[in-house]
N, CA, C and O atoms as CSV, one atom per row, in Angstrom:
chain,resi,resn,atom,element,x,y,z
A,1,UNK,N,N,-132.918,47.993,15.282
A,1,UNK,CA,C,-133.424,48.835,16.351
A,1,UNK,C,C,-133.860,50.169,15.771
A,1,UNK,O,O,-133.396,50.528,14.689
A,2,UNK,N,N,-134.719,50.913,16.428
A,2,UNK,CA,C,-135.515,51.871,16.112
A,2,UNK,C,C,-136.122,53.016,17.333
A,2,UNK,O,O,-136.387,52.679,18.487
A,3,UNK,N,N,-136.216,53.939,16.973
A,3,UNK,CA,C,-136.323,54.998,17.588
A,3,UNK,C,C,-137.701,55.421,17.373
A,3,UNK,O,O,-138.069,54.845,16.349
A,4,UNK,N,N,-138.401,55.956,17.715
A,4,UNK,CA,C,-140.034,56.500,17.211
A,4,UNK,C,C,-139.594,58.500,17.149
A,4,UNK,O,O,-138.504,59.045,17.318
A,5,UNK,N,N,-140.891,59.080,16.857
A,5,UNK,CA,C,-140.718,60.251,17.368
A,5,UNK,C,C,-140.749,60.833,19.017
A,5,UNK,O,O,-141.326,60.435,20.030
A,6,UNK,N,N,-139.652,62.189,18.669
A,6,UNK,CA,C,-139.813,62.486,20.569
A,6,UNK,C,C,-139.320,61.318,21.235
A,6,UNK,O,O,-139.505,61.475,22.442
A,7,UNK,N,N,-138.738,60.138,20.976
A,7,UNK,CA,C,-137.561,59.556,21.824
A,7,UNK,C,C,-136.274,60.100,21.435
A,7,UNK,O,O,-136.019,60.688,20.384
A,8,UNK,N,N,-135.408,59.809,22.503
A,8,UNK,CA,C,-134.412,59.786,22.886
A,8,UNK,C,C,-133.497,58.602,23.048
A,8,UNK,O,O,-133.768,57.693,23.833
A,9,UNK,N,N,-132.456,58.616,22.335
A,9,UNK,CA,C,-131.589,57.688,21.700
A,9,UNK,C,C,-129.721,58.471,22.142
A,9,UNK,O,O,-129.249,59.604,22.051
A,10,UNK,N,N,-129.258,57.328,22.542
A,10,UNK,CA,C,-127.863,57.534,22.398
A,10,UNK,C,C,-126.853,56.391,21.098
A,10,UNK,O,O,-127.258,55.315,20.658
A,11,UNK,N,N,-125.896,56.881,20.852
A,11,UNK,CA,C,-124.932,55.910,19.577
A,11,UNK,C,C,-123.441,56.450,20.461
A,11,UNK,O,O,-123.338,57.504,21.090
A,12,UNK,N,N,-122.386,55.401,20.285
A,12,UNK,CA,C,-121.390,55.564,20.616
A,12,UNK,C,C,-120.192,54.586,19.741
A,12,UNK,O,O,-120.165,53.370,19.551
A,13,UNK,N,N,-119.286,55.627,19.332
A,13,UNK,CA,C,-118.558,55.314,18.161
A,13,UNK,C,C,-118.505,55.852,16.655
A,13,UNK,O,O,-117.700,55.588,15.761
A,14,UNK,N,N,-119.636,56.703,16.664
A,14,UNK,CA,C,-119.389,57.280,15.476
A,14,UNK,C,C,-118.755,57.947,15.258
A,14,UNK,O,O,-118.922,58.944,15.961
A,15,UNK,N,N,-117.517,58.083,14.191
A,15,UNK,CA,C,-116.346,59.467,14.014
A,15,UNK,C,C,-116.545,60.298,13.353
A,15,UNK,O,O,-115.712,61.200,13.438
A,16,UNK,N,N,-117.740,60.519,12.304
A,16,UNK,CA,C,-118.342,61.596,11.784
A,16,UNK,C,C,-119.396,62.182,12.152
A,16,UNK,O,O,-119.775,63.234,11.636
A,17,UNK,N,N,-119.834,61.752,12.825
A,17,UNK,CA,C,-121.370,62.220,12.975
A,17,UNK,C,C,-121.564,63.647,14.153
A,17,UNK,O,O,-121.152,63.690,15.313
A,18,UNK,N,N,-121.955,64.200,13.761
A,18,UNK,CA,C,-121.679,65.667,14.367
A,18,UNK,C,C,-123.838,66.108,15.083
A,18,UNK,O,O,-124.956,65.728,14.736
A,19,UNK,N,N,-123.254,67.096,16.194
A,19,UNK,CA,C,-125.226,67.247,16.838
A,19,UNK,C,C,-125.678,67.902,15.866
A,19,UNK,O,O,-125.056,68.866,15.420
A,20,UNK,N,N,-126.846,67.497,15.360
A,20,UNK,CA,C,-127.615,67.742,14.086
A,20,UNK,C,C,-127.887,66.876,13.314
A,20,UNK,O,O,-128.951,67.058,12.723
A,21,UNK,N,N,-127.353,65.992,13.071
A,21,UNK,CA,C,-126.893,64.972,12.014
A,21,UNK,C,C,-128.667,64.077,11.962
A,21,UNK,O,O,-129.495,63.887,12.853
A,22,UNK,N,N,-128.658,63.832,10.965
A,22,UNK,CA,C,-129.766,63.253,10.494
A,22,UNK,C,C,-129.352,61.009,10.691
A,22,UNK,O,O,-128.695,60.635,9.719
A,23,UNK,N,N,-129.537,60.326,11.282
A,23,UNK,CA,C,-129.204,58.963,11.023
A,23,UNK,C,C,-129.985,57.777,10.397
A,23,UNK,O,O,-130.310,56.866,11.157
A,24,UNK,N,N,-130.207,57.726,9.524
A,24,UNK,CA,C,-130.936,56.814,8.544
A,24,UNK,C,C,-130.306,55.867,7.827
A,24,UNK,O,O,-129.096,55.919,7.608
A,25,UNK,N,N,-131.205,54.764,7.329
A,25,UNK,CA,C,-130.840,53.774,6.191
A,25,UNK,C,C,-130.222,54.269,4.912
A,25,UNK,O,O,-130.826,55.109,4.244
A,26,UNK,N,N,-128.899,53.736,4.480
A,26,UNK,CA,C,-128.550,54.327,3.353
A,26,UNK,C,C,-129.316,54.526,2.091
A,26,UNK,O,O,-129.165,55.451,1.292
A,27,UNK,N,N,-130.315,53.351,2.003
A,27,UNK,CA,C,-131.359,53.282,0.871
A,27,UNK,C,C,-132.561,53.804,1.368
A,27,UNK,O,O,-133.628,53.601,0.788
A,28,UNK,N,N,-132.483,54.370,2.256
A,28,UNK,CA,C,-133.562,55.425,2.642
A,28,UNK,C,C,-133.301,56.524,2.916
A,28,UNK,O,O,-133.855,56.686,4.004
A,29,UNK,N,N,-132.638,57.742,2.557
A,29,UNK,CA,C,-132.077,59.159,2.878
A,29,UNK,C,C,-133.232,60.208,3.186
A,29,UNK,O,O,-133.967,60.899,2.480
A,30,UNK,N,N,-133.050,60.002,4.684
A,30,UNK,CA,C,-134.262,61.792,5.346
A,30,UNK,C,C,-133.286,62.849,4.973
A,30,UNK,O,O,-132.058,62.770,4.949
A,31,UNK,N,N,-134.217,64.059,4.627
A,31,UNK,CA,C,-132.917,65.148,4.403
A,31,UNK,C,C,-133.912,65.885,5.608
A,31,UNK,O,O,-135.051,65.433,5.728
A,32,UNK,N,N,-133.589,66.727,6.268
A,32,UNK,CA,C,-134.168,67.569,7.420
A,32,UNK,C,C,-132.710,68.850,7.416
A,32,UNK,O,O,-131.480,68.822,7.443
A,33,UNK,N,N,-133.840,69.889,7.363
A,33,UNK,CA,C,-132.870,71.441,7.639
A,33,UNK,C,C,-132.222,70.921,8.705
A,33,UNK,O,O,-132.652,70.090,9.505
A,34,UNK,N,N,-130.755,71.657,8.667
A,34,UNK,CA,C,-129.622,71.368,9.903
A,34,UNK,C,C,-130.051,72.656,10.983
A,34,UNK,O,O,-129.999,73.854,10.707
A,35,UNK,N,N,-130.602,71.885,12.629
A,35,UNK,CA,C,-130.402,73.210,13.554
A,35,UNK,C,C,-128.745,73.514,13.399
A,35,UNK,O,O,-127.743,72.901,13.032
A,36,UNK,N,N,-129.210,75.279,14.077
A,36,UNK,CA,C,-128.197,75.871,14.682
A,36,UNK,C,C,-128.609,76.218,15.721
A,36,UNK,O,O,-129.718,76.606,16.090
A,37,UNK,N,N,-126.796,75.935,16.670
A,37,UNK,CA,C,-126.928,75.528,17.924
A,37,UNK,C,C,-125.722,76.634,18.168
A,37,UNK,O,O,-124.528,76.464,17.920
A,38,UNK,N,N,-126.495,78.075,18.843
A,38,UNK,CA,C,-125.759,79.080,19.514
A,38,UNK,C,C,-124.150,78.050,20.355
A,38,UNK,O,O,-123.931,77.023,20.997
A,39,UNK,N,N,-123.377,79.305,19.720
A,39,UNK,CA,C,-121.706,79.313,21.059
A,39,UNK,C,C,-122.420,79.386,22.375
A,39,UNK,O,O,-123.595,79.750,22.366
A,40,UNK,N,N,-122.080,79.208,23.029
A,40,UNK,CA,C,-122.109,79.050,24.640
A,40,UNK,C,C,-121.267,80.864,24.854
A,40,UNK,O,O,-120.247,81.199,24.252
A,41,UNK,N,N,-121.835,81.519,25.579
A,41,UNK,CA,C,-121.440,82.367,26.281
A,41,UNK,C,C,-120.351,82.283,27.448
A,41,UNK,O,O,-119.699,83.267,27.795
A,42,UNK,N,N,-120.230,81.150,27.961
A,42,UNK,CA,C,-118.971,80.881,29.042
A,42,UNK,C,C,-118.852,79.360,29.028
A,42,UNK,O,O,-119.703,78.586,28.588
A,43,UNK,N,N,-117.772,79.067,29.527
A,43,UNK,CA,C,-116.892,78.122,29.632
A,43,UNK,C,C,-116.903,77.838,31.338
A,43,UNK,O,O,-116.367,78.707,32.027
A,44,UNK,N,N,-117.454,76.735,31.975
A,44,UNK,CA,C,-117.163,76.630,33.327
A,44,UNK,C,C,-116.951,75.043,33.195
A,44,UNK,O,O,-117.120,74.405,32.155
A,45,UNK,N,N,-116.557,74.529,34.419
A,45,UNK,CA,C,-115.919,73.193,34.760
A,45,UNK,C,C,-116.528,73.173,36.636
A,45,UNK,O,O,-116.437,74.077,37.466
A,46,UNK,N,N,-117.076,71.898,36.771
A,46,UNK,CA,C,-117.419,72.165,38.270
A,46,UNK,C,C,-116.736,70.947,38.638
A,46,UNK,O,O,-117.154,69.958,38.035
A,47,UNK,N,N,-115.471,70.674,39.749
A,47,UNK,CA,C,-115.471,69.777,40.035
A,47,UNK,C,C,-115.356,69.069,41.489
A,47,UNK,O,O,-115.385,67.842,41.583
C-alpha cells in the first residue's frame, strides 16, 4: 500500500514513530528536514 503526495494516511501500532517521522522502505531511506511543531499554549478537555 501506498500513499501519493498531499494524501492523508493513518498507521496504528507503531511504538516509535513520533509526528514528523519520515515512513519508508528500509532499502529505500527519504531523509526530509524534521518540522517543528510549537507547545500548545493551553491545555483544555471538552466533555
Amino acid at each position: 500500500d501506498e500513499l501519493g503526495a498531499g494524501e492523508i494516511g493513518a498507521i496504528v501500532g507503531l511504538k516509535e514513530a513520533t509526528t514528523g517521522d519520515t515512513l519508508c522502505a528500509e532499502n529505500q531511506p527519504v531523509y526530509l528536514e524534521r518540522i517543528t511543531v510549537p507547545e500548545p499554549v493551553m491545555f483544555m478537555a471538552i466533555e
